[in-house]
MIVO-150462 format. One record per residue (C-alpha): x, y, z; residue number from 1; residue in three letters. Coordinates in pm, whole numbers. Each point is the difference from the previous one (the first is absolute). Layout:
<sites>
SITE:X:Y:Z:nr:rest
SITE:X:Y:Z:NUM:ala
...
</sites>
This chain:
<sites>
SITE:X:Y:Z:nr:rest
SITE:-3488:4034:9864:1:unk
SITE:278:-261:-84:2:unk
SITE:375:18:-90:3:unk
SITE:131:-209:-249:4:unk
SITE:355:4:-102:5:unk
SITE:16:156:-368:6:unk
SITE:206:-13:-291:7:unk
SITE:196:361:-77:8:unk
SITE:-132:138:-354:9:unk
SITE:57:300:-128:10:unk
SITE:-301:283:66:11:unk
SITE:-263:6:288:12:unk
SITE:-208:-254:103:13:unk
SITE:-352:86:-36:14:unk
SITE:-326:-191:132:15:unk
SITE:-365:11:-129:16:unk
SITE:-310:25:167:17:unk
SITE:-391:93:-20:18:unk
SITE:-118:302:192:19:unk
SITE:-42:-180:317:20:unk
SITE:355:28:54:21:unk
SITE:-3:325:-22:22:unk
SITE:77:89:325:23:unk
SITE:251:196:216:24:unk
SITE:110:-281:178:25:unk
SITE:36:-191:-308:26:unk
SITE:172:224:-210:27:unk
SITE:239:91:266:28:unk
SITE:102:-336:83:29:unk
SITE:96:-49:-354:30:unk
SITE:194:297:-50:31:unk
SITE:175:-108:319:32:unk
SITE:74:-352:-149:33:unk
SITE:150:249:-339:34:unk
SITE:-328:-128:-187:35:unk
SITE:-196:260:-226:36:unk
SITE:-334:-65:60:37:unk
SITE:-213:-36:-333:38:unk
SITE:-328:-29:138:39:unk
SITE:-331:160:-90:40:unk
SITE:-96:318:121:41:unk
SITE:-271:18:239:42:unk
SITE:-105:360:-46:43:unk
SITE:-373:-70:153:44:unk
SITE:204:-65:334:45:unk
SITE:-48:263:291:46:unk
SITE:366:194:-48:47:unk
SITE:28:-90:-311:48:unk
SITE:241:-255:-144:49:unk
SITE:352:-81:168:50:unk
SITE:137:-55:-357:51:unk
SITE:148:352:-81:52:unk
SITE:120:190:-340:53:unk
SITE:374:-162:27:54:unk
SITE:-134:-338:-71:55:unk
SITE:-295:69:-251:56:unk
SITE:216:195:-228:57:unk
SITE:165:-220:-159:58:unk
SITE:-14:-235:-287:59:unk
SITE:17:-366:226:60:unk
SITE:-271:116:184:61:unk
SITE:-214:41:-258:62:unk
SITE:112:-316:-182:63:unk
SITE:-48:-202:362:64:unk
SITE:-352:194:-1:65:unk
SITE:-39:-128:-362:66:unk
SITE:90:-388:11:67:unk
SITE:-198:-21:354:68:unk
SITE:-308:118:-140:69:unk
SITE:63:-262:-314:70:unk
SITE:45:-292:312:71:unk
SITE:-288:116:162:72:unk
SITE:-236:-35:-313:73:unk
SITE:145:-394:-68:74:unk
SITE:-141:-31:391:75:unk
SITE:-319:177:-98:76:unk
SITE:-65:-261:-257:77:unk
SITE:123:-267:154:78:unk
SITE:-335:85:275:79:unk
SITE:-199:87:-271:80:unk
SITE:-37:-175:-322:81:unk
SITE:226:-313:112:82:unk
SITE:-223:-27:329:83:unk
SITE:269:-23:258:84:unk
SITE:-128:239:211:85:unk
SITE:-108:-300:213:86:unk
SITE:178:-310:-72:87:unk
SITE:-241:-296:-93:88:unk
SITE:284:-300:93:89:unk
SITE:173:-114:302:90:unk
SITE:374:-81:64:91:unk
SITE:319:184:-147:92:unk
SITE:14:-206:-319:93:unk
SITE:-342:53:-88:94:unk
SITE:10:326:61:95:unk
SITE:309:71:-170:96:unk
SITE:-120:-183:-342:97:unk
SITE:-289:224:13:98:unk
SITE:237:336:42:99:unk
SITE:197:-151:-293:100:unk
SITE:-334:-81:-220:101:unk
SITE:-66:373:24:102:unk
SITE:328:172:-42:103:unk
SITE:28:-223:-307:104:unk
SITE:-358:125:-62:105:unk
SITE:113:352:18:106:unk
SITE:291:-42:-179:107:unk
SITE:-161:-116:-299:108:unk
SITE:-274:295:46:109:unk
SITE:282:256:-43:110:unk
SITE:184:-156:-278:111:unk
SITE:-342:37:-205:112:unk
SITE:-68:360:126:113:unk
SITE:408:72:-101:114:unk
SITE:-27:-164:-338:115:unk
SITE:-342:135:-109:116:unk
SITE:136:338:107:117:unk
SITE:305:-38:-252:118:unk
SITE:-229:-140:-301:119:unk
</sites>
């Protein structure tokens, strides 16, 4: 795990994560580092998940839970509909124009799922 010097704000810093990092080690290591771990709960684990009540209760985690779920699903199409599951170019630019092409793609999607919902 790395250290990087950080800017003082007010609150707790908090880090997301899918279930994978639920772990002991993980979560431990974070709260060591003053980090409240706001990963996914990996209840199908043997022991159960290392994410306990004092974290789950409250509102951030559920709003980390929330907006992870909503980056998850832009990935999801992204493999999906905008085939980039496997990339079909070479090179960083190429590759790059094609991530842009479908994140402008998507965008454009959700504007016309967003408007038709408010019509």
């Amino acid at each position: 795990m790395m250290k990087a010097p950080r800017k003082q704000k007010p609150g707790r810093l908090t880090l997301g994560g899918d279930k994978n990092y639920d772990t002991r080690e993980q979560v431990a290591g974070l709260r060591e580092l003053q980090v409240t771990p706001h990963v996914a709960q990996n209840t199908g684990r043997p022991g159960g998940s290392a994410i306990d009540q004092r974290t789950t209760q409250h509102a951030g985690y559920t709003r980390s839970q929330t907006k992870r779920q909503r980056v998850e699903e832009i990935f999801g199409w992204f493999k999906t509909v905008a085939m980039m599951r496997k990339t079909h170019f070479r090179g960083l630019e190429r590759v790059g124009w094609m991530f842009t092409w479908a994140a402008a793609a998507y965008n454009l999607v959700r504007m016309r799922n967003l408007l038709g919902a408010t019509t």
